[in-house]
C-alpha positions as CSV (number, residue, x, y, z in Angstrom):
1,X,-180.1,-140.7,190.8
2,X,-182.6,-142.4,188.9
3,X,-182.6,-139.1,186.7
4,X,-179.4,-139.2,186.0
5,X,-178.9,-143.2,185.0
6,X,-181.6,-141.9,182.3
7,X,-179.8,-139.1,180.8
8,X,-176.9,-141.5,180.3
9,X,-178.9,-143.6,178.4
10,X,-180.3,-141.5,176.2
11,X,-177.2,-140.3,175.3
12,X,-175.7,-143.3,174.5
13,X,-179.0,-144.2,172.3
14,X,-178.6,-141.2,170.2
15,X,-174.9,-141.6,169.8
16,X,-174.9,-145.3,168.7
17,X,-177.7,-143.6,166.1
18,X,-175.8,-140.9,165.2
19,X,-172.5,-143.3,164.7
20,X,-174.5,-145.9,162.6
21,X,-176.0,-142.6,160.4
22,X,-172.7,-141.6,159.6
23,X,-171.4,-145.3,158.7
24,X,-174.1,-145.3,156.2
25,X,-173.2,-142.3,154.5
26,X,-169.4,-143.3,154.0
27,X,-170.6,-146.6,153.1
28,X,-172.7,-145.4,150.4
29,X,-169.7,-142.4,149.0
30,X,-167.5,-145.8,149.0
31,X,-170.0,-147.6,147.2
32,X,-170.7,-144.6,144.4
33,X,-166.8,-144.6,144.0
34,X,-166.1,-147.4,143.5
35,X,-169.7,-148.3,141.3
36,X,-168.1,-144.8,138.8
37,X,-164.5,-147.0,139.1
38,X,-166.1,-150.2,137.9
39,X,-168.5,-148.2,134.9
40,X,-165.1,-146.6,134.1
41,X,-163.3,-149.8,133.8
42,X,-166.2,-150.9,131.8
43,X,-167.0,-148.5,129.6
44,X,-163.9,-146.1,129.4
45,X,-162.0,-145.5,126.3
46,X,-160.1,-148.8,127.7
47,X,-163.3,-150.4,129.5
48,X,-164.3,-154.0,129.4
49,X,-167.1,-153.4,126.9
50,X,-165.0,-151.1,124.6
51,X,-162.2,-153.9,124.4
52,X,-164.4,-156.4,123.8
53,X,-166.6,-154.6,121.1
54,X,-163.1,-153.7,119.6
55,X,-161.8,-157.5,119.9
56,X,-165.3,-158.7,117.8
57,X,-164.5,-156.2,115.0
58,X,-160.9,-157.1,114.8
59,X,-161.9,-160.8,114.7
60,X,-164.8,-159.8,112.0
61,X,-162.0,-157.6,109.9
62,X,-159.8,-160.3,109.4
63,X,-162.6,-163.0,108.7
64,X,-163.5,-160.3,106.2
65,X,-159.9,-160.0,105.1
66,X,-159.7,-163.7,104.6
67,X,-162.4,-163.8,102.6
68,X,-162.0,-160.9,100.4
69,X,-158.6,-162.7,99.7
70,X,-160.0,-165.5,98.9
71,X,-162.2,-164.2,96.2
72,X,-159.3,-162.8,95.2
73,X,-157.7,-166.0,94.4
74,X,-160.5,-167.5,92.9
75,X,-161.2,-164.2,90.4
76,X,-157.6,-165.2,89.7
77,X,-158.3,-168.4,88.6
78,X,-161.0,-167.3,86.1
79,X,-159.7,-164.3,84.8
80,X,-155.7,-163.9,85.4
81,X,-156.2,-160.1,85.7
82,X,-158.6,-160.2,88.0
83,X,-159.9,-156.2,89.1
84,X,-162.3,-154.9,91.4
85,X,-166.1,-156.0,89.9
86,X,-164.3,-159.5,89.7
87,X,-163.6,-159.8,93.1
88,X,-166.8,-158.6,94.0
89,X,-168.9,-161.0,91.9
90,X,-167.1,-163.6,93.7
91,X,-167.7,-162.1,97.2
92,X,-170.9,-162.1,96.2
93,X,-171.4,-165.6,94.8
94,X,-170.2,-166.7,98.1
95,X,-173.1,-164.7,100.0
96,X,-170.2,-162.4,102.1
97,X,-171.8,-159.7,100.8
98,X,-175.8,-159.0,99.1
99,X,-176.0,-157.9,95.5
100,X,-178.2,-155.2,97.1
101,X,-175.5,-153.6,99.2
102,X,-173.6,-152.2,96.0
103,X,-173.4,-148.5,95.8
104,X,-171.1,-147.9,92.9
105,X,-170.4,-150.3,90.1
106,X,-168.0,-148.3,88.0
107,X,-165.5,-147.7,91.1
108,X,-166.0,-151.3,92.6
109,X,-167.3,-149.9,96.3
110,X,-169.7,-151.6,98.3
111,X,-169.2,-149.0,100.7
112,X,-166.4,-146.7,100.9
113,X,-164.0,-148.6,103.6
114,X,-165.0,-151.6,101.9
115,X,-164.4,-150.7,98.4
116,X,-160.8,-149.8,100.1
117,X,-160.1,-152.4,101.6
118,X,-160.9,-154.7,98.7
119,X,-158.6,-152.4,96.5
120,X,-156.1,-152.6,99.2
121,X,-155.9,-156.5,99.0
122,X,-156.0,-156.6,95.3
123,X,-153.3,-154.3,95.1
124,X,-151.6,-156.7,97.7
125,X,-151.9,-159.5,95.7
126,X,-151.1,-158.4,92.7
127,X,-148.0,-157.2,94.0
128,X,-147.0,-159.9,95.8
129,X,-147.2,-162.6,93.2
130,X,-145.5,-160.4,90.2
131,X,-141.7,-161.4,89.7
132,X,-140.5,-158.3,88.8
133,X,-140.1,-159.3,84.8
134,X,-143.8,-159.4,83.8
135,X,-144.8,-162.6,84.8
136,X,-147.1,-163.5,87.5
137,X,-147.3,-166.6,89.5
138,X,-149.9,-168.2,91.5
139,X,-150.4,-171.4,92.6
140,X,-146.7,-172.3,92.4
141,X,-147.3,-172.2,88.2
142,X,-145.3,-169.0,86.4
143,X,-148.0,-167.3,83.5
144,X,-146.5,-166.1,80.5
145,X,-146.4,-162.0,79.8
146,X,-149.2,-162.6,77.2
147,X,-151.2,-164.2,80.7
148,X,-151.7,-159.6,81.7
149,X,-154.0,-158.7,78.7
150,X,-154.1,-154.7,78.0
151,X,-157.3,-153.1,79.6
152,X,-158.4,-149.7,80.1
153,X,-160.8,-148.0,82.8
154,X,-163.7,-148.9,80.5
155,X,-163.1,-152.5,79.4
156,X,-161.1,-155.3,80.6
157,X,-160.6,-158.2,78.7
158,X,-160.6,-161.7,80.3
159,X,-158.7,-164.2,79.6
160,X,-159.7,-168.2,79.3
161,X,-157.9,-170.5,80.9
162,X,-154.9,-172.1,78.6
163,X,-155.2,-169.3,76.3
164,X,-153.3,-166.9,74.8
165,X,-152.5,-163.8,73.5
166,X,-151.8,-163.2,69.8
167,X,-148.7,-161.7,69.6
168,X,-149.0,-157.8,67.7
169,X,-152.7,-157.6,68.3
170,X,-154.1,-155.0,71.1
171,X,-156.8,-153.2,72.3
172,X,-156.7,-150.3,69.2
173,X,-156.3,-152.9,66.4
174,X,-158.2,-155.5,67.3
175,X,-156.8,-157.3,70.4
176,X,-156.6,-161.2,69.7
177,X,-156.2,-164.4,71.6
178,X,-155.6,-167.9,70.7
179,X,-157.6,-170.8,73.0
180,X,-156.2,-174.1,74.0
181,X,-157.6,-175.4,70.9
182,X,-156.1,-172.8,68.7
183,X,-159.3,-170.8,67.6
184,X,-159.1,-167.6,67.6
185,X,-161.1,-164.2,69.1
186,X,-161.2,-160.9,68.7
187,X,-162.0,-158.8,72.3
188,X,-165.1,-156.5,71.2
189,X,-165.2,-153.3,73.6
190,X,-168.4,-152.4,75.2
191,X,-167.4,-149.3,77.3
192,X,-169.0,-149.1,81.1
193,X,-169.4,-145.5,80.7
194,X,-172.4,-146.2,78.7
195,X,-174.5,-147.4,81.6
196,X,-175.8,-145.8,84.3
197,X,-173.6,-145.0,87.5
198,X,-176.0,-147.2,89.6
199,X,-176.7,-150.0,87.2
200,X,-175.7,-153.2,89.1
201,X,-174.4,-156.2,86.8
202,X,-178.0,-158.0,87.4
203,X,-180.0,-155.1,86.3
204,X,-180.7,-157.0,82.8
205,X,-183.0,-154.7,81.7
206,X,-180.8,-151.6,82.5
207,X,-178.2,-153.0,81.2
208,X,-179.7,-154.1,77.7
209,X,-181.7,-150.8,77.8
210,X,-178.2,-148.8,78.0
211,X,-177.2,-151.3,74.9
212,X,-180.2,-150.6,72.9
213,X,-179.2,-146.3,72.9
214,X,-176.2,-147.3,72.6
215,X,-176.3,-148.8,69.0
216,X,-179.4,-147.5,68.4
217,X,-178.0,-146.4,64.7
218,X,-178.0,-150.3,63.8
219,X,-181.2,-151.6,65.7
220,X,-184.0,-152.9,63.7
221,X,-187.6,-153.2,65.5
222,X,-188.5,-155.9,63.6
223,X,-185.9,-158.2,65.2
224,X,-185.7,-158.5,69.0
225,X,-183.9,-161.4,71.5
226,X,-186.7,-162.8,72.1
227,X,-187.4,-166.7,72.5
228,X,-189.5,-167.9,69.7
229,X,-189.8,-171.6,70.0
230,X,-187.7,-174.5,70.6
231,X,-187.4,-175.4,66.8
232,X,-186.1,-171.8,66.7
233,X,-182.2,-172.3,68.4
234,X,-182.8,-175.6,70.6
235,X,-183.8,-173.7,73.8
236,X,-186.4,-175.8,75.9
237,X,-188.5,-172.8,76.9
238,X,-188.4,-168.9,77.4
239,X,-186.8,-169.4,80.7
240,X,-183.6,-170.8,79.2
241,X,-183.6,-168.4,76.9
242,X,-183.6,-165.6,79.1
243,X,-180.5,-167.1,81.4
244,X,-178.3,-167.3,78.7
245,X,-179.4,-163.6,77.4
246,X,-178.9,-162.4,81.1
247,X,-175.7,-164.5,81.5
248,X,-174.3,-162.4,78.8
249,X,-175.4,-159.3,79.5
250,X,-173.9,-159.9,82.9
251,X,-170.6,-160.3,81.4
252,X,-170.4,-157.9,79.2
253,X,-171.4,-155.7,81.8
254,X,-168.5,-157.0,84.2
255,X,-165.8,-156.7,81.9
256,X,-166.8,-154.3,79.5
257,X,-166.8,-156.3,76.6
258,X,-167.1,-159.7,75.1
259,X,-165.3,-161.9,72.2
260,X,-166.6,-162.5,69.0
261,X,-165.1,-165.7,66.9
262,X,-162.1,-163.9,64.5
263,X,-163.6,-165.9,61.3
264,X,-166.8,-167.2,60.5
265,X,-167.4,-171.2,61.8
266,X,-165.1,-173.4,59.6
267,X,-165.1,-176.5,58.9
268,X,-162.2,-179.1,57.0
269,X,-165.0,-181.1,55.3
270,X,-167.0,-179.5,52.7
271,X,-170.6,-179.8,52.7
272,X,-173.4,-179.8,50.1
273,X,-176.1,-180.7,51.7
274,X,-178.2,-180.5,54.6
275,X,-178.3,-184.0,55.0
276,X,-174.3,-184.6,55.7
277,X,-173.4,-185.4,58.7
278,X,-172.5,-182.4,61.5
279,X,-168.3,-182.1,62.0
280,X,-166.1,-180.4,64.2
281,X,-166.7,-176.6,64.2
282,X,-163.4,-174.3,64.1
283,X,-162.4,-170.9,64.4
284,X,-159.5,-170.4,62.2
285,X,-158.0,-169.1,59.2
286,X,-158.6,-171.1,55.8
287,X,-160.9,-173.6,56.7
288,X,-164.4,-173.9,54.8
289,X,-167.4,-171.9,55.8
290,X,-169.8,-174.3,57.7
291,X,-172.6,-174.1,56.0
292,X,-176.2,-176.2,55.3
293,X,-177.0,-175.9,59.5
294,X,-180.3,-174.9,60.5
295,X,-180.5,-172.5,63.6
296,X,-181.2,-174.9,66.0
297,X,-177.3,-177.2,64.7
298,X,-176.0,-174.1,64.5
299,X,-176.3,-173.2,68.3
300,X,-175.7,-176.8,69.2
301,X,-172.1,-176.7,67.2
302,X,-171.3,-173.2,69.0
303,X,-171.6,-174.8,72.2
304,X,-168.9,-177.1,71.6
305,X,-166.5,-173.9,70.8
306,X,-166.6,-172.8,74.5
307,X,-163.2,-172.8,76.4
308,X,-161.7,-171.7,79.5
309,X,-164.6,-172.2,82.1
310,X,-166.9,-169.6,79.5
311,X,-169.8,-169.8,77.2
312,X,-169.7,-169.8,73.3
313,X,-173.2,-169.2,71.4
314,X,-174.5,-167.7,68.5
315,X,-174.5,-163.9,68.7
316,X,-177.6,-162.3,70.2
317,X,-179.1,-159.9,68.1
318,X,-177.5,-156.8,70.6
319,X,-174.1,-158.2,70.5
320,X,-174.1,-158.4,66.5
321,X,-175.0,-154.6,66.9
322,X,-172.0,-153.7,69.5
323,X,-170.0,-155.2,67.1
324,X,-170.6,-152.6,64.4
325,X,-170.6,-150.2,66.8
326,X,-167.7,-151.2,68.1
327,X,-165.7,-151.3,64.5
328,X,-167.5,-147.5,64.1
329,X,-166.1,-146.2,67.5
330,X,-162.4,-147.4,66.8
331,X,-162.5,-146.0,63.4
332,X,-162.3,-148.8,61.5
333,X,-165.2,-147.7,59.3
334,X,-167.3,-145.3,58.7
335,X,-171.2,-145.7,59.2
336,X,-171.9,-145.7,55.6
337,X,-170.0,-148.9,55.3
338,X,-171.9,-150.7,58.0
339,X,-175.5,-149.7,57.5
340,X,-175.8,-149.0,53.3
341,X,-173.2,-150.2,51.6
342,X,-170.5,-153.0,52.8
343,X,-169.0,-153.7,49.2
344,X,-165.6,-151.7,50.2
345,X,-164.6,-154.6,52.9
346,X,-167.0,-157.7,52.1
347,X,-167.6,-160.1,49.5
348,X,-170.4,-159.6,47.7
349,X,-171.8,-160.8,44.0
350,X,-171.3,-156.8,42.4
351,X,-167.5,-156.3,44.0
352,X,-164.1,-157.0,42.8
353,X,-160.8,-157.7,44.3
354,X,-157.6,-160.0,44.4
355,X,-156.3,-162.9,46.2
356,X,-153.5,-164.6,46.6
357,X,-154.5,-167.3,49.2
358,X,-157.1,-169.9,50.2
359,X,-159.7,-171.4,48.5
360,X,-162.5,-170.6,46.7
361,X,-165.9,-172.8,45.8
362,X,-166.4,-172.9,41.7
363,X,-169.0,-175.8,40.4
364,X,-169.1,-177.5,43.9
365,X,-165.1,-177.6,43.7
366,X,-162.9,-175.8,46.4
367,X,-160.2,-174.5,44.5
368,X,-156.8,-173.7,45.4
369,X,-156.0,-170.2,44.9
370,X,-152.3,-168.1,44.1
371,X,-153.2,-165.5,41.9
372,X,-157.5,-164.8,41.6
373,X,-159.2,-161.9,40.7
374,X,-162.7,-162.3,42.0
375,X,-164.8,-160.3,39.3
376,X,-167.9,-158.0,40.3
377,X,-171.2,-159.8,39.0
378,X,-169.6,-163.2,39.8
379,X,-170.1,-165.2,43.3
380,X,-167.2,-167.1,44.8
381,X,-167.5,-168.4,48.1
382,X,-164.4,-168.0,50.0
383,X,-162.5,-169.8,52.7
384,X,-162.1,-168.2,56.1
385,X,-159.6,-164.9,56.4
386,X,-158.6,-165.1,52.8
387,X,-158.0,-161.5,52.3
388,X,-157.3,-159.0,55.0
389,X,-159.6,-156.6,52.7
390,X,-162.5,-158.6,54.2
391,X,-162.0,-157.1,57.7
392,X,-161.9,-154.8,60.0
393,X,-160.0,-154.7,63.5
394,X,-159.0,-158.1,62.8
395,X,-162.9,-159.4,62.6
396,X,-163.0,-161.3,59.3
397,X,-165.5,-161.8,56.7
398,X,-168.6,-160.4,58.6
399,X,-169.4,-158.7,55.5
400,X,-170.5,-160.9,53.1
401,X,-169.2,-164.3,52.1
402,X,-171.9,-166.3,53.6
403,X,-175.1,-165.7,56.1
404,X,-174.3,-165.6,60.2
405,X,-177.1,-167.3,62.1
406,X,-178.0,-165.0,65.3
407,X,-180.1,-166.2,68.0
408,X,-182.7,-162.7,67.6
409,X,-186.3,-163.7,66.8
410,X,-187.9,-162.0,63.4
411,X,-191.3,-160.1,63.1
412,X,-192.3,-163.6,60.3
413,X,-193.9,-165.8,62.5
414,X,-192.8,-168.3,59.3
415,X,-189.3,-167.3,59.2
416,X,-188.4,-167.0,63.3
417,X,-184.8,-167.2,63.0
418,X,-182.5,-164.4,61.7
419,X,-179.2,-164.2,59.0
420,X,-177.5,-161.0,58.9
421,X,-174.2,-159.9,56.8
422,X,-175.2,-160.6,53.7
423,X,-173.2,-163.6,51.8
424,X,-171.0,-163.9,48.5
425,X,-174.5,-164.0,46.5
426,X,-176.3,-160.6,47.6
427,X,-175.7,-157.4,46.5
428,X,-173.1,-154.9,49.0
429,X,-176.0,-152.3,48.6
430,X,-179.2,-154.7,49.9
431,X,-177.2,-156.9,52.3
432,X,-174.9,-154.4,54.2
433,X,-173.7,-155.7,57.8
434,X,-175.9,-154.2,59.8
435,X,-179.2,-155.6,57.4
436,X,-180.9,-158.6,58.8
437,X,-183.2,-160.9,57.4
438,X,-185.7,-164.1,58.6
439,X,-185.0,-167.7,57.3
440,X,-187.5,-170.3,57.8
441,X,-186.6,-172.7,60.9
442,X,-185.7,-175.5,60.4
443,X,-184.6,-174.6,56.5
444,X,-180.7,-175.3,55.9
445,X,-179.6,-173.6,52.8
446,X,-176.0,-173.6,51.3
447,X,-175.3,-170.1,52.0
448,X,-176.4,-170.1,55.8
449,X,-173.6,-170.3,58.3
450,X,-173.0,-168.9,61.7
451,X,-170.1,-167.2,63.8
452,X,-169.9,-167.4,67.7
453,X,-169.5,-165.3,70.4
454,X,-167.8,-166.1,73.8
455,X,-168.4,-164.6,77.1
């Protein structure tokens, strides 16, 4: 008996043991399931993590989109026809983007879905704000046609604000615009093609380097834009000097070009000495050559020419040789004209021609003029734009007639500050456009004027 109430109890021992074993094994295959459900739901092409990683992107895209159309607005405020480097100069002035993630400057891309999309929005809002009859509006304010300046691939003119432009002038001519205080200049192209593919618009020295080869049939070694001294052009140090030089190259890196003032720095006063008092500088046709300024004035006047939200300053030396080269690249004359002789297009002491407007200076008298024959071996200063003969895709009078201040340093550590053009009292042969010649700072002499550039 006793024998058999132990069997009993074995058995039910080993089958409680064998019924828990068998619980643990379902429990743990439920427990696998439903741990690969749970992963799945997690990390499944519609898992947790996967829509939340696809939520944060979504949110980043259209803080990105914001942005990007943002800039957007803002490159339309400063430029009207804003394009791609715009845009991205703006995205990177507000740190959205690093200078240092550019890739390709010539096609705008950051990186390739970026560059899109940025081209995508542009294209947006360009769209959206036309009107279907050539004007664009933005900000609730309707632009003229004249607001859409012509541009090409390689350069893309900006335009100040209030300004405008000049009605028959374009890119092949000479295009022209007219500024809120009716002075007027003259778009010089500087073609991005020139630069390397991944020059970025703060590799100064690149970009000045590219410059340099560029016009490297009108360069002269011993004249570099290089800071001198204060006396020199009114900078305070090298420092300054160097922003405004970098500032520019910046620019005309951007756009692909920058403007130079239509006729040389006028003036309604005349002046016959150093000693009279500074007036108002203006760009326009038949006003008198400012002249008697030192360097130094000469800067200071320039910067009261700037307009639109940009900067005005005397040429640097590299932008007075993409000018030539410019006028050389559109045809408008040959080499000969700009580097040995300028007599066929400037006016000069040995050259002749006629006029039939303006003013010219006889015995320190402006005279009016209606019929003139200015004879070779004579000198006549001339007012501004008096003959269209003195010109050259709408750039007047930067042969001859009087000397131009630039900002370049000379090889004379007597005469730091450079003239270049010649003037009405030089012969066509020494003084052709592209020649250059040191003036001693601070010396003002009758025949020393200036012209301006904007960028």
């Amino acid at each position: 008996m006793n024998n058999l109430k132990e069997q009993k109890k074995s058995y039910k021992t080993n089958t409680e043991k064998g019924i828990t074993l068998v619980a643990l094994v379902i429990t743990v295959i439920i427990l696998i399931i439903l741990a690969g459900i749970t992963i799945a739901g997690l990390t499944g092409e519609k898992g947790l993590i996967k829509e939340a990683k696809t939520a944060k992107e979504l949110t980043e895209l259209a803080g990105l989109e914001e942005q990007i159309e943002l800039a957007i607005i803002k490159a339309e405020q400063k430029h009207r026809n804003p394009t791609m480097g715009d845009v991205i100069e703006e995205l990177i002035n507000n740190k959205v983007i690093s200078n240092e993630s550019r890739v390709n400057q010539d096609t705008g891309a950051i990186h390739t879905d970026l560059g899109y999309l940025i081209e995508g929005k542009l294209d947006d809002y360009i769209g959206k704000t036309s009107t279907g009859d050539g004007n664009t509006t933005g900000g609730g304010t309707t632009n003229p046609p004249e607001a859409i300046l012509p541009s090409t691939d390689n350069t893309k003119p900006f335009l100040p604000e209030g300004a405008t432009q000049v009605e028959g002038t374009n890119l092949e001519t000479g295009l022209v615009i007219k500024d809120s205080n009716d002075n007027e200049w003259v778009w010089v192209e500087v073609p991005k093609s020139i630069y390397n593919t991944t020059t970025t618009s703060t590799d100064y020295s690149a970009i000045e380097t590219a410059m340099h080869i560029y016009t490297s049939d009108y360069r002269n070694s011993s004249c570099s834009d290089t800071f001198y001294s204060t006396e020199q052009h009114g900078f305070s140090d090298a420092t300054e000097y160097n922003s405004w030089r970098n500032s520019m190259l910046k620019s005309v890196f951007i756009n692909g070009g920058f403007y130079i003032g239509r006729y040389e720095v006028g003036t309604d006063t005349a002046r016959f000495s150093k000693s009279a008092t500074l007036t108002k500088p203006y760009i326009k046709q038949d006003m008198i050559p400012y002249n008697y300024v030192t360097c130094r004035q000469a800067q200071t006047l320039s910067k009261e020419l700037a307009t639109g939200g940009k900067q005005a300053s005397l040429m640097f030396g590299v932008q007075w040789d993409l000018v030539l080269k410019f006028i050389e690249a559109k045809g408008a004359k040959r080499q000969q004209e700009l580097k040995t002789d300028s007599g066929s297009w400037g006016n000069y002491y040995n050259v002749s021609f006629d006029l039939k407007r303006g003013k010219y200076l006889s015995a320190s008298t402006w005279n009016n003029i209606t019929n003139y024959t200015k004879l070779s071996d004579s000198a006549a200063l001339l007012t501004t734009g008096a003959t269209n003969r003195n010109s050259a895709l709408n750039i007047y009078d930067l042969a001859g007639n009087i000397h131009e201040w630039t900002l370049e340093y000379t090889s004379s550590t007597s005469a730091p500050c450079c003239i270049r053009g010649g003037d009405y009292k030089d012969y066509a042969s020494t003084y052709s456009v592209k020649n250059r010649s040191g003036n001693s700072t601070p010396i003002a002499e009758s025949d020393n004027g200036f012209r301006v550039a904007l960028w």
